[in-house]
N, C-alpha and C positions, 0 to 999 in steps of 0.2 A: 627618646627624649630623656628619660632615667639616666641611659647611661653619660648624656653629653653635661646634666644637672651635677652627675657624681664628680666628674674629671672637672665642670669649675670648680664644685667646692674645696678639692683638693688642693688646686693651684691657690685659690681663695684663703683656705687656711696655712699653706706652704709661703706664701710671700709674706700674710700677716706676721706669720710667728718665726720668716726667715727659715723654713723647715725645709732643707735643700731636699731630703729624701720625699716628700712629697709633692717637691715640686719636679722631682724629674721621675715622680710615679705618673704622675698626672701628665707630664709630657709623653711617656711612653703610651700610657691609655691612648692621647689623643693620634697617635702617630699610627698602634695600631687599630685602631676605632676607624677610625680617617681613613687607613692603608688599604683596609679591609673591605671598605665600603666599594673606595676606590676599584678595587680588584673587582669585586662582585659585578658592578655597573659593566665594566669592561668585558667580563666573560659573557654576561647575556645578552650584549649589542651582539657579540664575535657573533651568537648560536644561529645556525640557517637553518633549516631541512628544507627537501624539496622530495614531496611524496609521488611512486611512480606507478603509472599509468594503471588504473585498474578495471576488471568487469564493469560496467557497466550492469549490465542483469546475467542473473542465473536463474536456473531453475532450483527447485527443491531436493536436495540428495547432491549438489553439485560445489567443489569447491575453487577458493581462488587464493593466488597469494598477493599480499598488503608488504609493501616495499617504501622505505621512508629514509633516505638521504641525509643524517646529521652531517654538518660540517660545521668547524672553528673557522673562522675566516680571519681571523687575527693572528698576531706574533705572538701570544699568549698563551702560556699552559694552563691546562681549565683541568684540574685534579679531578674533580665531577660533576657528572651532571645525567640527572635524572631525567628520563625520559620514556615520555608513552601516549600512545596512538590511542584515543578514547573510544569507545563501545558505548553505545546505551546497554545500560546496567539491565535492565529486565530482557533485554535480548540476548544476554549471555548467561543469565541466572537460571538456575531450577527451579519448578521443575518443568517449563513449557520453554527452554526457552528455546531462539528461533537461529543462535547463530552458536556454531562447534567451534571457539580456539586452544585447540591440543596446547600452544606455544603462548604464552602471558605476553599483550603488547607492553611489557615495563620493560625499561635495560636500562642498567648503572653503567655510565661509560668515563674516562677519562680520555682526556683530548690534547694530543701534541700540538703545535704551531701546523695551522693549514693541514690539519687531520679532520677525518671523516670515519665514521660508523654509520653501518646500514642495521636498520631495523626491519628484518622481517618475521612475519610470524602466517598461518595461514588460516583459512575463515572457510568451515563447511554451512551451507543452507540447509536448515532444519524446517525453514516454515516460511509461508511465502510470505511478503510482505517488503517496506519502504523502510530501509536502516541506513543513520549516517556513521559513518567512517569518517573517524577525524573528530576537531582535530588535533595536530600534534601538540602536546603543551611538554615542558620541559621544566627542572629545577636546577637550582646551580646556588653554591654559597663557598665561603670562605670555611676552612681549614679547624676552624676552631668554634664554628657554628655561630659566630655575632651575626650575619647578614647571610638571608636566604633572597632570592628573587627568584619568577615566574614567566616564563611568558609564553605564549600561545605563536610556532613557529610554522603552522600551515595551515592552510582553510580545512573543513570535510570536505568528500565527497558523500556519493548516498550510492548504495547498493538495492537496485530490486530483483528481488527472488519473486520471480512467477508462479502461480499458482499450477498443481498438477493436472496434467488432463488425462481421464482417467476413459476410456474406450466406450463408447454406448452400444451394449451387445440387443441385439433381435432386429436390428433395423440396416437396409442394405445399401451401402451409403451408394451404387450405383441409380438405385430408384430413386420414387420421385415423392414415397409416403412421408408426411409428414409428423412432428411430433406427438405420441397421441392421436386419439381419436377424435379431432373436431371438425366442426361444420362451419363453411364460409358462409356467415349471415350477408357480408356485402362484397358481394361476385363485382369489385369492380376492379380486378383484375381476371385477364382474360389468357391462355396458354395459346400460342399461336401453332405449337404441334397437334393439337388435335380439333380437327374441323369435325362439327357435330350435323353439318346442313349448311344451307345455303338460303339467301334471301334475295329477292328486290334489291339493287343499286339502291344505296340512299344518299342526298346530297354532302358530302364532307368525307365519305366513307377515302379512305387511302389508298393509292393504285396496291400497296401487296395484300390488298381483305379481298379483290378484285375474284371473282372466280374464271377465267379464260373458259375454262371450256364448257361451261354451264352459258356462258357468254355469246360465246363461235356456236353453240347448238340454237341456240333460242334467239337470238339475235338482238339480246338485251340483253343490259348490265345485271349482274350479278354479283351479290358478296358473300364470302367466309361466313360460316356464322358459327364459332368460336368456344370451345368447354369452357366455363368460368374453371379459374386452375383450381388446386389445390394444393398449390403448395403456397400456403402459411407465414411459415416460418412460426418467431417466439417472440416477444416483449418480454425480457425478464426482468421480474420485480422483485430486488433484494432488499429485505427487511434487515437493517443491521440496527434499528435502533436500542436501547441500554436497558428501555423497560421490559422490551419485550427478547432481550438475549442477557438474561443476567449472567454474572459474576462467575455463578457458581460452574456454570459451564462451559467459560473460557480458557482459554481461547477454543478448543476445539469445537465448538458447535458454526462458531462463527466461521473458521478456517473450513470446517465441511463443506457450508452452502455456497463459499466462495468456490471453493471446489466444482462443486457443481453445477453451479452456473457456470464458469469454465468450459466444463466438460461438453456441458450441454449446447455452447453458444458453438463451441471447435464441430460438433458434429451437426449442427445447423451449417456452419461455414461448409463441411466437405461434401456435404448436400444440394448443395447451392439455394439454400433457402436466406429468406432474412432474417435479422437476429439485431437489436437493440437491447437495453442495458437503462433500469431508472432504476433507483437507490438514495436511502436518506443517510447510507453510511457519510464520513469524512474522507477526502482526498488529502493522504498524510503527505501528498507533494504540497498543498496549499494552508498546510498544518506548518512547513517545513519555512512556507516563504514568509507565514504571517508570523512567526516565533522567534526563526532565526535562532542566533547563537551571542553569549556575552565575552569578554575577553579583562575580568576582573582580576588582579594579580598578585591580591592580599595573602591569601593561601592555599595553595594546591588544592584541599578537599573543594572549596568552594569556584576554583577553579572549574575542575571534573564537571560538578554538578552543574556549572552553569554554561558550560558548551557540550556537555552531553543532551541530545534531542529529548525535545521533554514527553515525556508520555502523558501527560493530561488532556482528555480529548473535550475540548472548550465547544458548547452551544453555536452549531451550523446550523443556519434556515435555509439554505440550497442543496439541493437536491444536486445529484448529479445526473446528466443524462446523455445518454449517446441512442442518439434516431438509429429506427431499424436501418439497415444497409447489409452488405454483401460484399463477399472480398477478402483478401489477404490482409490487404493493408486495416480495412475494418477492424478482422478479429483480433489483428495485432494488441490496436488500441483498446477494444474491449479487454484483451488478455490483460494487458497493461495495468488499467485502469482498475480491474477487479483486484490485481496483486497489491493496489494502492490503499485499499478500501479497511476503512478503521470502523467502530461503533459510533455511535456518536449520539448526542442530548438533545437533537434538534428536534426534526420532524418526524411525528408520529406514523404510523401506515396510514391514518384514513385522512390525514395533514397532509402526507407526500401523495395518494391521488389523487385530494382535490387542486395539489398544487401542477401535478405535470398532466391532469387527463386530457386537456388539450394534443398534448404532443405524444398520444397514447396512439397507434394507427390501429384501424378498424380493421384491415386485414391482416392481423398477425395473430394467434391465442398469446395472451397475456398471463404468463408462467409467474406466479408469484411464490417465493422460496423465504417460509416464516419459520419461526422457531415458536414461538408462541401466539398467541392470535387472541383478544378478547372481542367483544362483543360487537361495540365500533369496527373497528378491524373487519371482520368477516359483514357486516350490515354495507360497510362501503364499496367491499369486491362485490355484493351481492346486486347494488346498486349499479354496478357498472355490466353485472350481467345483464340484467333489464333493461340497459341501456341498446343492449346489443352487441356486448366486445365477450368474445368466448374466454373465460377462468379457466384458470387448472392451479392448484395450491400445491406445491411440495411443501410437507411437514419434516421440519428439521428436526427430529426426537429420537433420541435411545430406545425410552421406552415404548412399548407398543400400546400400552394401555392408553397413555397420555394421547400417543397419537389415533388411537379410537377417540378417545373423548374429542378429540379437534376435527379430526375428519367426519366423524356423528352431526356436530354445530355445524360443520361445511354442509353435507348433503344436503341435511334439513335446507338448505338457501339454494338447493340444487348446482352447488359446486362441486367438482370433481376432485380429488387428492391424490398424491403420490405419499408415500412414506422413503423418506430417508433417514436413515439408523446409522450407516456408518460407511463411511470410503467403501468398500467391497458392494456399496447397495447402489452405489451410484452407475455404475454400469449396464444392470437392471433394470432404474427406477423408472421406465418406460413401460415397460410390462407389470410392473406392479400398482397398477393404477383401480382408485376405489371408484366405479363410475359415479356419477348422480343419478337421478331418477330425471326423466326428461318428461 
């Protein structure tokens, strides 16, 4: 508005005072004012891209390449134009961050009539987790700098990096032992390979509990009479809440127990036992849909920041949860789900069991995986001992000391503990168990 105020006054004072030299400054102003704008408007309609096809998911340690299609689709020569594929900024930062790009998604290009440049550059997995890609935004102006414009010329996509799964050594994944040492309070599952005896026919009993030959000898019905099994399986109970996984030992404390429940749920799964999944972290897919992205085009920096994925992890009261089950497709979505899992301000530990104990199943040990635990906290697991659902606590801590003083307040309640210190213990942390006093 300045400059269209300046070129009237000029013309304003050029005609009052007959001052030709002003009036054909002001003419030129307006021509190239006008010309300029004109041109700019017409470069950023021309701008396309069309981004090509990418992962879907990776693992950690695994890379892929990011591929993005500029093209002019006008008659127009576009001198340049700025261009770049956005990244959340903290997943590309030091010194945690979660994605390696060796090659900078920026390039300055200039564009002939129905010309195209490709933008690639390529993206290692440093850490697992839910990252968007995209999207593309672009800048373009006029020659002499009067007019810049902006525009956002393709959606994200989102990359998930799955969490590692790390071996669980002492246990034979051919057998049938299960996690730990626990005891089936409610035998009401029954292993149909091992017949312990035989009984009396009872009305409803199923023709295969039937025993034939105890049947054909005696000449009365007879049934199976059954091991209550023992195989388990896990409920695991991940603590990601903010109070109790601070700051100070992020991301890696958090990334371990994700780990580990990982690990632990893959060798539940080649076991064939069961394995469920409750947690008060954040699902960054439902972070992604509630958020979204903006498309403002005042200028570049506020551009960036306002279609790069935001990291502020906003107050959840839902819990997430996946029922025990069995299976490929199962562990899949457990894998999944855990690579999805943020901190989050919502619900507390002894908030998130009184919110899913219902959907807690009696026959599985309920594997709860904390980093910190106060007082509430360990009184609520203790409560649900006496209920009758069998505890085991892994301690998410470095130090050992810490994890005495945590494991100490467990037993006291006759809870059992693992210690977890660091990747390399997670393939152990099965044998390294503090029992309780029964």
């Amino acid at each position: 508005m300045g400059y269209v105020a300046l070129m009237a006054l000029l013309l304003l004072i050029g005609l009052v005072f007959q001052a030709s030299v002003l009036v054909y400054a002001a003419g030129a102003m307006v021509l190239l004012f006008g010309g300029s704008r004109f041109l700019v408007e017409r470069w950023v309609r021309a701008l396309a891209a069309q981004r090509q096809a990418i992962r879907g998911e990776m693992e950690v340690g695994q890379s892929t390449s990011v591929g993005v299609q500029l093209t002019n689709r006008s008659r127009w020569w576009i001198p340049w134009v700025l261009i770049e594929d956005v990244l959340p900024r903290s997943a590309t930062q030091a010194p945690h961050g979660a994605l390696s790009v060796p090659q900078t998604p920026l390039r300055l290009y200039a564009l002939g009539a129905r010309q195209g440049k490709l933008l690639s550059y390529t993206l290692q997995a440093l850490r697992r987790g839910l990252y968007q890609i995209g999207p593309t935004i672009a800048e373009t102006g006029d020659l002499l700098g009067l007019h810049r414009r902006f525009a956002v010329l393709s959606k994200p996509q989102t990359i998930l990096v799955l969490p590692r799964i790390v071996p669980i050594e002492g246990y034979d994944i051919a057998s049938r032992r299960p996690i730990g040492e626990i005891q089936v309070t409610y035998r009401s599952m029954e292993d149909p390979t091992l017949v312990v005896g035989i009984r009396d026919y009872q009305q409803g009993d199923p023709l295969h509990r039937i025993h034939w030959k105890a049947t054909a000898r005696t000449g009365r019905l007879h049934s199976k009479i059954y091991q209550p099994t023992t195989v388990a399986g896990a409920m695991l109970l991940l603590d990601l809440h903010r109070q109790s996984n601070p700051e100070r030992h992020e991301p890696v404390r958090s990334d371990l127990a994700v780990t580990a429940a990982a690990s632990i749920a893959h060798t539940l799964y080649q076991i064939g036992q069961q394995f469920g999944l409750v947690t008060n972290g954040r699902d960054a897919a439902e972070r992604l849909r509630t958020e979204g992205w903006d498309t403002d085009h005042r200028s570049r920096e506020e551009l960036v920041s306002q279609v790069t994925m935001r990291e502020e992890n906003l107050t959840s009261r839902r819990p997430v949860v996946l029922p025990a089950g069995k299976g490929p497709e199962h562990f899949r979505e457990v894998h999944r789900t855990l690579a999805r899992l943020e901190r989050s301000d919502g619900l507390t530990l002894p908030q998130l069991i009184l919110e899913t104990q219902s959907r807690l199943p009696r026959d599985a040990t309920l594997l709860a995986i904390v980093q910190e635990i106060d007082e509430s906290g360990a009184l609520a697991l203790s409560l649900l001992r006496k209920q009758g659902y069998r505890i085991a606590v892994v301690v998410n801590q470095w130090d050992d000391q810490t994890y005495r003083q945590i494991s100490g307040k467990l037993l006291n309640l006759r809870i059992s503990a693992y210690h977890l210190s660091d990747e390399s213990s997670i393939g152990s942390i099965c044998r390294t168990l503090m029992l309780a006093r029964s």
